[in-house]
Every structure is written in structure tokens, then in C-alpha cells.
C-alpha positions as a Markdown table, in Angstrom:
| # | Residue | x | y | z |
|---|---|---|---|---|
| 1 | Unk | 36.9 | 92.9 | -12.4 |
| 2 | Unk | 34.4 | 90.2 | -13.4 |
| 3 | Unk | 34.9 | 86.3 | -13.3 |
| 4 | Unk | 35.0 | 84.9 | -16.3 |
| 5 | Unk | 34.2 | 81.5 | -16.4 |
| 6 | Unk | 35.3 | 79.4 | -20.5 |
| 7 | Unk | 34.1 | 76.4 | -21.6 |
| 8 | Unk | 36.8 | 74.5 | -23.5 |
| 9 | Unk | 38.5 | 71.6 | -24.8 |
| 10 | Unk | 42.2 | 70.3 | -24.8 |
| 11 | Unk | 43.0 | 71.4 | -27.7 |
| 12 | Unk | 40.2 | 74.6 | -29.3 |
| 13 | Unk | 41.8 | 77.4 | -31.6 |
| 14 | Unk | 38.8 | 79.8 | -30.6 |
| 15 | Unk | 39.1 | 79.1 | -26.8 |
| 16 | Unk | 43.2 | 80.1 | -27.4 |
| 17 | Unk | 42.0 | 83.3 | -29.2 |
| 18 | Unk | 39.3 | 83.8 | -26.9 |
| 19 | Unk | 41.9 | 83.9 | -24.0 |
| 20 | Unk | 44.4 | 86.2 | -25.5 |
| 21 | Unk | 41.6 | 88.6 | -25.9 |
| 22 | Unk | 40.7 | 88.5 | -22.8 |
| 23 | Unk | 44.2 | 89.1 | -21.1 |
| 24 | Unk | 45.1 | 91.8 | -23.6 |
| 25 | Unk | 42.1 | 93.5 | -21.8 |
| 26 | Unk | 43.1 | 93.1 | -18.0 |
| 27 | Unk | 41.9 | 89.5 | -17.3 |
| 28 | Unk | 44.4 | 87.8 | -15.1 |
| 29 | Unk | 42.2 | 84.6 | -14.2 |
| 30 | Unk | 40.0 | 82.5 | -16.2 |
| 31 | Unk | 38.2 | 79.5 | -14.7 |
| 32 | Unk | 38.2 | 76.4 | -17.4 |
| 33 | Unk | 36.2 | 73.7 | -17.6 |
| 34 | Unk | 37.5 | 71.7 | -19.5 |
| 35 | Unk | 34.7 | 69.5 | -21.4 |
| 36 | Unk | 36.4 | 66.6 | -23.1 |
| 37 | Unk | 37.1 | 65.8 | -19.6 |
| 38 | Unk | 34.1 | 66.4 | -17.7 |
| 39 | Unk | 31.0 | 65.0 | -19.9 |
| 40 | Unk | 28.5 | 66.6 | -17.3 |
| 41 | Unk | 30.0 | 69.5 | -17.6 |
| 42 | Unk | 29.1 | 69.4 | -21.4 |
| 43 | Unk | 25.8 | 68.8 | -20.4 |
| 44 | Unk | 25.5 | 71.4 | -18.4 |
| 45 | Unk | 27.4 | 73.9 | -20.8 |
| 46 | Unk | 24.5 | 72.2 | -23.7 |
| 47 | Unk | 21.6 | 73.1 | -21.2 |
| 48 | Unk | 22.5 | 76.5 | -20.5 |
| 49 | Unk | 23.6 | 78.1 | -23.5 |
| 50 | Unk | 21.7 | 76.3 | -25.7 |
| 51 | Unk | 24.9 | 75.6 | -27.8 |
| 52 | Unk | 27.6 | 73.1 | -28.8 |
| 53 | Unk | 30.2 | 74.6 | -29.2 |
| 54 | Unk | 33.4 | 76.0 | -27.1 |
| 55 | Unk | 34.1 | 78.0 | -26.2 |
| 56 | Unk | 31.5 | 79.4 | -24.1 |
| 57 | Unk | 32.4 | 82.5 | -22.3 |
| 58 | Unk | 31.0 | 83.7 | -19.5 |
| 59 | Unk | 31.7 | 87.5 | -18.1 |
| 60 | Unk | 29.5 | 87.3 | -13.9 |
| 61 | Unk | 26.6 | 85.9 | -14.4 |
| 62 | Unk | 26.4 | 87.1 | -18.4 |
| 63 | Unk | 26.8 | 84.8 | -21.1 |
| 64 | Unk | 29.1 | 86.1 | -23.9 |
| 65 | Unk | 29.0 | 83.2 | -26.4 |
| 66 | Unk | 32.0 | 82.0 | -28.4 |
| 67 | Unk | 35.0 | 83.7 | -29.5 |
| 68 | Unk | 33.0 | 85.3 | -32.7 |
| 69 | Unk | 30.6 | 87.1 | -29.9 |
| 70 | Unk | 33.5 | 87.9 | -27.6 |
| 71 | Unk | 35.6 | 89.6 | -30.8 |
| 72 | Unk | 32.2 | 91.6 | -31.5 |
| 73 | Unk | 31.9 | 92.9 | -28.3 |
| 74 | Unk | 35.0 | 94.2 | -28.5 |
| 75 | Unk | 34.6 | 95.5 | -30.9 |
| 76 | Unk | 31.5 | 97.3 | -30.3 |
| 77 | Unk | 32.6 | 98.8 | -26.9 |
| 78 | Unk | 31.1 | 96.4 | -24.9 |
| 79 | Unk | 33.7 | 93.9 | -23.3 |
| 80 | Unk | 35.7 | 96.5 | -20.9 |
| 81 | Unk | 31.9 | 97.9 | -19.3 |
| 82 | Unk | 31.2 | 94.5 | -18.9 |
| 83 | Unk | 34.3 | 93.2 | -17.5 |
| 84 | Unk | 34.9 | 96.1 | -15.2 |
| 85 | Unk | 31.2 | 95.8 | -13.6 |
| 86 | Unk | 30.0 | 95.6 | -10.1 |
């Protein structure tokens, strides 16, 4: 299974959503950086994704976007080929 890496904050409804998804499909780990705590790691977040907001998923080396992007994925059929790639 893929990494997945979430941009968060202490305290983020969409990053709590964000994870349940994510464990109701298989995912057992999820590296957080937490933002409100590391204000480089905003920056870097900002830089990246072009975005604000958190959270900011990453799936490897793909970023998903926020909890909106992730739900649509699901959705569509795409989160499970993308967590389960090589």
C-alpha cells in the first residue's frame, strides 16, 4: 500500500473525515504534519499544492487535495488503484 502523507491542524473536521476514509479503505498509517505547529511546513504545504487549506492529502508521490477531492475519488473508483499501487 501507498504512503500517505496529510497536512493538518490540531483541530480540522475535514482532516478527521479525511482519515476515517482512508482507514475504512485499508490505510493503517498516515504521516501528519501538523501545520499550526510547524510554520515551514505551511510554507512548504502553500508552495507545492498551490493551496491553503488542510487538509492536503497525499497518496506516493500523487497529490490528492482535500477531503472534497479524496471523497470524489472515492467515489469515482479511483482511491483503492491508487492506494494499492506499486
Amino acid at each position: 500500500m501507498q504512503k500517505v502523507t496529510m497536512y493538518t491542524t490540531g483541530c480540522c473536521p475535514y482532516c478527521i473525515r479525511a482519515e476515517q476514509l482512508l482507514k475504512q479503505r485499508g490505510v493503517e498509517h498516515i504521516h501528519k504534519i501538523r501545520i499550526d505547529q510547524e510554520p515551514s511546513q505551511r510554507e512548504y504545504m502553500m508552495s507545492v499544492t498551490q493551496r491553503r487549506t488542510v487538509p492536503q492529502i497525499f497518496i506516493g508521490d500523487t497529490h490528492v487535495g482535500g477531503f472534497d477531492d479524496l471523497s470524489a475519488l472515492d467515489r469515482a473508483g479511483g482511491l483503492m488503484p491508487l492506494l494499492n499501487a506499486e
